[in-house]
matplotlib code that plots the C-alpha trace (Angstrom):
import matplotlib.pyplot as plt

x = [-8.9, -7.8, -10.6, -11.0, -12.3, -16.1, -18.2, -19.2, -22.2, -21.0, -18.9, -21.2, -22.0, -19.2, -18.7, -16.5, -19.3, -22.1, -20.0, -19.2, -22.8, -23.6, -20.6, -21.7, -24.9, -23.7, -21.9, -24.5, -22.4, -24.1, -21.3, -21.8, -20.7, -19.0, -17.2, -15.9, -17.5, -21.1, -19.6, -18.6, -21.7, -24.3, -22.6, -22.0, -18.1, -15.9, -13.6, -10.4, -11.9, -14.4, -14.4, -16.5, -17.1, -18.2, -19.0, -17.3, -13.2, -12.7, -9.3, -10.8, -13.6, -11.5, -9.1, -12.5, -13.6, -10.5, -9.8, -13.5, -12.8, -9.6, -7.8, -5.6, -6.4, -3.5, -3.8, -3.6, -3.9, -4.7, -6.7, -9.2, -8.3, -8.5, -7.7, -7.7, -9.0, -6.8, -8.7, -6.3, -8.7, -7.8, -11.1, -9.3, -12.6, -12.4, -10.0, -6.3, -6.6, -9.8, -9.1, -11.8, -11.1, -12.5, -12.4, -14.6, -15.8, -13.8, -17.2, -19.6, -21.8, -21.9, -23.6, -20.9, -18.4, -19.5, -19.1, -15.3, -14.9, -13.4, -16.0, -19.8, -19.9, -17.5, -19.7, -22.5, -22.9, -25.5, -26.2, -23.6, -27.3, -29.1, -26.1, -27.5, -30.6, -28.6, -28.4, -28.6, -32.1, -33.4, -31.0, -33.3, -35.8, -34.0, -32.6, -34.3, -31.3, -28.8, -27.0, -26.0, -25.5, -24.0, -26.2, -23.4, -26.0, -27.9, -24.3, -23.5, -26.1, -25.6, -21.7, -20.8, -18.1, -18.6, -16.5, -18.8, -17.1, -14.1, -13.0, -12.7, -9.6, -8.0, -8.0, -5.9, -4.9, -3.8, -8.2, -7.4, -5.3, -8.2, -11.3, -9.1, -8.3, -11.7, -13.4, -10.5, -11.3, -15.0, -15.5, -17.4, -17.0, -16.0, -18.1, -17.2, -17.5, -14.8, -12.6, -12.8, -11.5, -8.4, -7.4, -8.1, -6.2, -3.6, -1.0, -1.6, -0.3, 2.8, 2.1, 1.4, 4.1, 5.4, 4.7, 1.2, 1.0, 2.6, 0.5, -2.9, -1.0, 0.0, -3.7, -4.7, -1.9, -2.7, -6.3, -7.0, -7.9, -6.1, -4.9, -8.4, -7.5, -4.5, -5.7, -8.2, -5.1, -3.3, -5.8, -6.6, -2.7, -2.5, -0.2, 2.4, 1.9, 2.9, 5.6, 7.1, 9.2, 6.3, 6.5, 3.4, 3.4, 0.9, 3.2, 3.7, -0.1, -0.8, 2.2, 0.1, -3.0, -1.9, -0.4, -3.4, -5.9, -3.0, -0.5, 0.9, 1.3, -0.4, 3.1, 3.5, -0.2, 1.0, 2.9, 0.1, -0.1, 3.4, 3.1, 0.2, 2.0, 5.0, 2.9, 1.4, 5.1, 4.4, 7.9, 7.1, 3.6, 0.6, 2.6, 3.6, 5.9, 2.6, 1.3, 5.5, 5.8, 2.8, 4.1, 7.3, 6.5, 4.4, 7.5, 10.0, 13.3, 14.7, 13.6, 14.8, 14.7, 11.4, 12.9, 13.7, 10.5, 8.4, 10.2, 10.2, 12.1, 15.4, 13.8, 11.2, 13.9, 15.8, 13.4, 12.2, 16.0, 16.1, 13.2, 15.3, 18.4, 17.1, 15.2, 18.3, 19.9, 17.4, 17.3, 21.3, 21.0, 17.8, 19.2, 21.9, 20.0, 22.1, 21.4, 24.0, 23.0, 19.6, 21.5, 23.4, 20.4, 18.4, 21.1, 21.3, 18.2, 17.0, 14.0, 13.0, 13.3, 9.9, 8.8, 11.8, 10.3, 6.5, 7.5, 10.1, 7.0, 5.3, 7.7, 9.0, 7.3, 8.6, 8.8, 6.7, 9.1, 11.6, 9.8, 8.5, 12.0, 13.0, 10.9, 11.1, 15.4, 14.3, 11.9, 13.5, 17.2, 18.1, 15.8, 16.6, 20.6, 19.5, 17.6, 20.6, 23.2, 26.7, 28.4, 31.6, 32.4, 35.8, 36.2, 36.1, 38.8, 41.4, 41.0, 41.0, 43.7, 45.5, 44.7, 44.4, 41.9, 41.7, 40.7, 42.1, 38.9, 36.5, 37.5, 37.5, 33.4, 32.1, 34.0, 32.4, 29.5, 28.8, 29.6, 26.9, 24.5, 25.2, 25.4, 28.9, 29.3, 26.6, 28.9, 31.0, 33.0, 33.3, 34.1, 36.6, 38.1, 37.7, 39.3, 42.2, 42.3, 42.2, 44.7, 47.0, 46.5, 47.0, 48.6]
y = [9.0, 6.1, 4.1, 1.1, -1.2, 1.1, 2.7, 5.9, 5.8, 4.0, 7.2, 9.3, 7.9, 8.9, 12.0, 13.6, 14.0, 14.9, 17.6, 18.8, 19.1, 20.9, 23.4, 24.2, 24.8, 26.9, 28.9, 29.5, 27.6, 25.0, 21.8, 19.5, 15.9, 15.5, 13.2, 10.0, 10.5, 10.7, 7.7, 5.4, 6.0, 5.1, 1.9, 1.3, 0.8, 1.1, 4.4, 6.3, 9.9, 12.2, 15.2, 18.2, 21.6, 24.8, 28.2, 30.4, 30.0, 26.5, 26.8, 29.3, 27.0, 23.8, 25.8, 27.1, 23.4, 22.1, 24.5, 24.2, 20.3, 20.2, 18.4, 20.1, 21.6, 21.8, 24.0, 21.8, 24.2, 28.3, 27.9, 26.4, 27.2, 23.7, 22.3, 18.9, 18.5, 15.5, 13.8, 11.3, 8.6, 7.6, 4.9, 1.5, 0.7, 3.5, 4.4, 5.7, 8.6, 10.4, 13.3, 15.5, 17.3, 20.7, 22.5, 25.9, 25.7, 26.2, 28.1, 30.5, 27.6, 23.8, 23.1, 24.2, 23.3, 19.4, 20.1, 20.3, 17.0, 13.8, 11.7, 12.0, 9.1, 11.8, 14.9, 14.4, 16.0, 16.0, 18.5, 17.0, 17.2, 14.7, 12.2, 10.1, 9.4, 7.5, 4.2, 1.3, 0.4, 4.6, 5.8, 5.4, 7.1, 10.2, 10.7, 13.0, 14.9, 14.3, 17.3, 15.5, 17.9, 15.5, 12.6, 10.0, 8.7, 7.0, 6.0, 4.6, 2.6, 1.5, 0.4, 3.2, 5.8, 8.7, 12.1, 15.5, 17.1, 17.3, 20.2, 18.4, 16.1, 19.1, 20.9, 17.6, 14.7, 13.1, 11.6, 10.0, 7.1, 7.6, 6.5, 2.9, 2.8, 3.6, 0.9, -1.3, -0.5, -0.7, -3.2, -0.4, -0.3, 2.6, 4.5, 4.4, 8.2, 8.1, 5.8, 8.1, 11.4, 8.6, 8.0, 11.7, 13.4, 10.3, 12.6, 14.9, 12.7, 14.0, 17.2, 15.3, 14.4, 11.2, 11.2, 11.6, 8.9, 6.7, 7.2, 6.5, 3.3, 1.7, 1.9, -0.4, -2.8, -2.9, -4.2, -8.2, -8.6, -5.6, -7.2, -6.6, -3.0, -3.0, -4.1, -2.0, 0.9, -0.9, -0.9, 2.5, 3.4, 4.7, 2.5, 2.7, 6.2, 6.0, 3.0, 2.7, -0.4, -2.1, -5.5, -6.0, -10.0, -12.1, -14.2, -11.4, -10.8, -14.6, -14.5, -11.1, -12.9, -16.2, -14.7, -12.6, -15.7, -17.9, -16.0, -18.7, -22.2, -24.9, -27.0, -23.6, -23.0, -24.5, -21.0, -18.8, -16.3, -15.5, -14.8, -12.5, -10.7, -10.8, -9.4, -6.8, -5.1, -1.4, -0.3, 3.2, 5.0, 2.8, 0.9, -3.1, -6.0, -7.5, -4.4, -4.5, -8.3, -7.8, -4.6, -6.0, -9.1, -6.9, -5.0, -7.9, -8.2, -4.8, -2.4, 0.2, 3.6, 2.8, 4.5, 7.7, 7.8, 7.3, 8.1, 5.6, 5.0, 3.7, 1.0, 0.2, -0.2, -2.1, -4.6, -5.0, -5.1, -8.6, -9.9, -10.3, -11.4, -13.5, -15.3, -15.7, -16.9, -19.5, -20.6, -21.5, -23.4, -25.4, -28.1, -29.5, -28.1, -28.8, -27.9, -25.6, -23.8, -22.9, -22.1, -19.4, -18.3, -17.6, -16.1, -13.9, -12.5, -12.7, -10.1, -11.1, -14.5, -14.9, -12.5, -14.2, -17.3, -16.4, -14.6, -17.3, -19.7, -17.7, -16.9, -20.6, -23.9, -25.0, -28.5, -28.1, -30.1, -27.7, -25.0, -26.8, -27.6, -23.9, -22.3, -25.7, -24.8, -20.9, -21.3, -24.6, -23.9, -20.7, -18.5, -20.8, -20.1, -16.0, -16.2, -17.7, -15.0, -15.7, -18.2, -16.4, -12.5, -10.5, -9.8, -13.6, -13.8, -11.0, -12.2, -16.3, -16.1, -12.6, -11.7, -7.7, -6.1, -6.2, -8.1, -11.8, -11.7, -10.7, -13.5, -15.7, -14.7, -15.4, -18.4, -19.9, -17.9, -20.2, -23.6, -22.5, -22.2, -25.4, -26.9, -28.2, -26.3, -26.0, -24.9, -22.0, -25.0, -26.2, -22.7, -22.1, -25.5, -24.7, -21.3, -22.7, -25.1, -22.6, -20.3, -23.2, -23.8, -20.3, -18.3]
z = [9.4, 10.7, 11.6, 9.0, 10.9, 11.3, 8.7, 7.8, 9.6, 12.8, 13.2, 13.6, 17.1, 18.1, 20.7, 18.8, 15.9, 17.7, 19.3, 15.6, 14.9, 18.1, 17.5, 14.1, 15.1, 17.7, 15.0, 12.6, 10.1, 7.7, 7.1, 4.0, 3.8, 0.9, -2.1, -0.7, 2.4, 1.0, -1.4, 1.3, 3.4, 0.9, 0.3, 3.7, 3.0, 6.0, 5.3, 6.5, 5.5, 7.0, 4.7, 5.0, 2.8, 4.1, 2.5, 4.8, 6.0, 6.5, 8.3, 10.9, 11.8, 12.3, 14.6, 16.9, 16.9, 17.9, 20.7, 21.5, 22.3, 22.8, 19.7, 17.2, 14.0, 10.9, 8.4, 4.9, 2.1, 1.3, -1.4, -1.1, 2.8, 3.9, 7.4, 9.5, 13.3, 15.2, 18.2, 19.9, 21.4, 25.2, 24.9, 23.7, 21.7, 19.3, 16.6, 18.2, 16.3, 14.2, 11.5, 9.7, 6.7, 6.3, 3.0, 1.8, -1.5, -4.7, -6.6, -5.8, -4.4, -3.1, -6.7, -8.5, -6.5, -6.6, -10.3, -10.1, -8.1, -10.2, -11.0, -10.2, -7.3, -5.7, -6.4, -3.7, -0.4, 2.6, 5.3, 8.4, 10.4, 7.7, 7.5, 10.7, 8.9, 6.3, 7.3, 4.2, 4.8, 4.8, 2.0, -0.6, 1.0, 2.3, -1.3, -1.6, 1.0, -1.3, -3.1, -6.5, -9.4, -11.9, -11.1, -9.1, -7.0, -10.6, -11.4, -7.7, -7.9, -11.4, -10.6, -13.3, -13.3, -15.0, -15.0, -14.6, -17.6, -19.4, -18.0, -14.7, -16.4, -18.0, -15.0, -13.4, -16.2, -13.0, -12.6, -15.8, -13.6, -10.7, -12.7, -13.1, -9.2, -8.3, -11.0, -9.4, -4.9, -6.0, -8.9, -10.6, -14.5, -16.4, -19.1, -23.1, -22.7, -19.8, -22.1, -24.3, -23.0, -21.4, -24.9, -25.7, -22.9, -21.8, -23.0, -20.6, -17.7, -18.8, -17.3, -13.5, -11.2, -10.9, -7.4, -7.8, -10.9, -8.8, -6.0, -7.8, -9.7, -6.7, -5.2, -8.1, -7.8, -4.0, -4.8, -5.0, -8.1, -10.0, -13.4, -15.3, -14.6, -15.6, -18.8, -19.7, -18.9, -21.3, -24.3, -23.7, -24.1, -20.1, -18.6, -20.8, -20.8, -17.1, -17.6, -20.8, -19.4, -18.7, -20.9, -23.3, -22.8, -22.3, -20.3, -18.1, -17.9, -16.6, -14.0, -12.6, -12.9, -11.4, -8.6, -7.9, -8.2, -5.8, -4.4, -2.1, -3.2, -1.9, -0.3, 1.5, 3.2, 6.4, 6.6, 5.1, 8.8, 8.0, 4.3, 4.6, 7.2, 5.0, 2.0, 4.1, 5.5, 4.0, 2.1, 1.8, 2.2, 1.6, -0.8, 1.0, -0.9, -2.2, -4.6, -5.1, -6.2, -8.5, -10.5, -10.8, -12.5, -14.7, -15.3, -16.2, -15.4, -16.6, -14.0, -16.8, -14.3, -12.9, -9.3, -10.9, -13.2, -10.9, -7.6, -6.0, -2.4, -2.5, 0.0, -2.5, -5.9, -3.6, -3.3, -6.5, -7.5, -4.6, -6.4, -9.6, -8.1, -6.0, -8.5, -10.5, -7.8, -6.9, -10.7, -10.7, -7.2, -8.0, -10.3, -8.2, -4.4, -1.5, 2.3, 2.4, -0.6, 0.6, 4.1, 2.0, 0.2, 3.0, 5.0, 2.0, 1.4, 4.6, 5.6, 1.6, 0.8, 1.2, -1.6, -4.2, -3.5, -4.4, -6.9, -8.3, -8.1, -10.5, -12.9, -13.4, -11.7, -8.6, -7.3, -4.0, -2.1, -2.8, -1.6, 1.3, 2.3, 1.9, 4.1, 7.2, 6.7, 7.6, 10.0, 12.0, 11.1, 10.6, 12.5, 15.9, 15.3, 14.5, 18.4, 19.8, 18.3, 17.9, 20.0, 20.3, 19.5, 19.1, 22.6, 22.6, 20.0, 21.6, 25.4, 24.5, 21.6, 22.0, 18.6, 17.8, 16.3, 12.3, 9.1, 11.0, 13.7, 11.1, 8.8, 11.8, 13.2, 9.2, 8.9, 12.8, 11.7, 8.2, 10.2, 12.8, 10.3, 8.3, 11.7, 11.7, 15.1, 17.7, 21.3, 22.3, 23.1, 19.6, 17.8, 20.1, 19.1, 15.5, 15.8, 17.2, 14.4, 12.0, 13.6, 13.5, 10.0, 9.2, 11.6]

ax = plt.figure().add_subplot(projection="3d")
ax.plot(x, y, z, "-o")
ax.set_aspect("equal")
plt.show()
């Protein structure tokens, strides 16, 4: 659902709620909230899921309560039949776009299907007409409405996390990554009985795709504060289990930490709205450059396969790849710096220059005037002459010179391209004059 910016409870003012609970009235049918829905409400968390459970067909009601109000219903999965409802918004002060999740139970009953949920914070559910009651002042006292078979409101409230059986992490090894992204998005800490069956069942993960590892391992690198987590993976033998590249150091542990606790440096928080942006660019889905810079200087240098092992996008490898070179680069140029050097070097890496130099800053101390003088060259040198385009093109060239079209006008642009940007040339006037020159010189 894509409405971050509200709670759960907020929600359910909205019209598109209340005409849910009327409509299942209407029906006869009895809705349950459920998992990380019921999770997110009782700690008054803001959420992107509604999710609801139903005992009868879950794909046939969403379809009547979509065509009852309009909005579209998409049929997820067959078994469990599970469906979403899509309301697009016209009011500018809600949410473009809600979604509801409706699933019928995977057991004979709402009790037993809670069982088979993940972890016991996820295994609650309230009647859809209780849920307004639920407020963070009243929860205590309506929990008594609660439907918790595995006891995850004693461990919500405890910060504890806690999975309903083994059988639930047999049934998908792929919860043995979840219990660390959830400790990680909630700050919740994990029980020695759920260590346990991670060290016991770890092996399993090789069963899981490596979509769906890397899915769950990305959510914890996307958190703040992620490298505690990351850590008590690693002692348990799970994150190596997922990346066997991944270099044990301690060194590499205190660049993760160091650029979790101060990801930009303090010469460059004059420019700190356009890093966060930068940080925040998604590469692929629900994965952006920041939860990208951070794994990779976990990973090192070698990036030993990690695309194909854990399928990764091409966009995604690629910059992890422009990470390393870049740093490189920026090592060899650093001792003897000169203007047009960093001209070149951000004209090379130019949508990720940014993320080279925070994560070059980490790896290796910078002096801040260096950086400083980096990012004034991109922002009052380079990205002025990118506005103004070219100041000739190789129309220019044929009609001004009578050159033909080939390898000659090409040279000819890059060569008045690079004395634009080190700012030998600033006029159509004067690379017209210096292509002559250089035609001269070499006809």
């Amino acid at each position: 659902m894509n409405a971050a910016t509200q709670t759960l409870q907020e929600l359910f003012d909205h019209p598109t709620l209340q005409a849910l609970i009327t409509f299942a009235r209407g029906q006869g049918v009895q809705l349950y909230l459920v998992g990380g829905s019921v999770r997110d409400l009782l700690l008054g968390r803001q959420t992107t899921d509604i999710d609801f459970t139903l005992a009868s067909d879950a794909i046939q009601f969403a379809k009547a309560f979509a065509a009852n109000i309009g909005a579209t219903a998409i049929a997820l999965e067959e078994n469990p039949p599970t469906a979403r409802v899509i309301v697009k918004q016209d009011n500018a002060s809600q949410p473009s776009q809600l979604s509801m999740d409706f699933a019928q139970f995977r057991a004979a009953s709402l009790a037993d299907d809670l069982r088979l949920r993940d972890l016991t914070i996820n295994a609650m559910a309230i009647a859809l007409e209780n849920v307004e009651t639920f407020t963070n002042k009243a929860r205590k006292q309506n929990a008594f409405q609660i439907i918790d078979p595995c006891n995850g409101m004693k461990d919500l409230e405890a910060g504890v996390l806690r999975f309903p059986s083994k059988q639930v992490v047999i049934a998908d090894p792929v919860r043995l990554l979840r219990v660390y992204r959830f400790a990680a998005q909630l700050d919740f800490e994990i029980s020695e009985k759920a260590i346990d069956r991670v060290i016991a069942y770890r092996s399993m993960l090789s069963d899981v795709t490596a979509e769906r590892c890397r899915d769950e391992l990305m959510k914890i690198f996307r958190v703040k504060k992620a490298h505690p987590y990351l850590q008590q993976m690693d002692a348990a033998g799970l994150l190596t289990q997922v990346v066997p590249s991944i270099k044990e150091t301690r060194r590499a542990w205190v660049s993760l930490e160091t650029f979790e606790k101060s990801p930009i440096p303090a010469s460059l928080h004059a420019y700190c709205k356009e890093i966060n942006r930068y940080l925040q660019e998604e590469v692929s889905i629900e994965i952006n450059k920041r939860s990208l810079i951070k794994f990779s200087l976990l990973l090192g240098d070698n990036l030993g396969g990690i695309g194909e092992r854990l399928r990764f996008s091409r966009k995604a490898v690629q910059f992890m790849e422009r990470l390393i070179s870049g740093n490189k680069k920026l090592k060899n140029i650093i001792p003897q710096l000169e203007q047009k050097q960093i001209n070149r070097f951000l004209r090379t890496y130019t949508s990720d220059w940014w993320g080279i130099l925070l994560y070059s800053a980490v790896l290796s101390p910078i002096d801040s005037a260096i950086l400083r003088q980096i990012a004034d060259t991109y922002y009052k040198h380079i990205l002025p002459i990118y506005k103004q385009g070219r100041l000739i093109t190789g129309n220019d060239l044929i009609q001004e010179f009578r050159l033909k079209e080939g390898e000659q006008i090409g040279d000819l642009l890059k060569e008045i391209e690079d004395r634009q940007f080190d700012g030998e040339i600033r006029t159509r006037e004067e690379a017209f004059a210096a292509v002559a020159a250089l035609i001269e010189k070499h006809p």
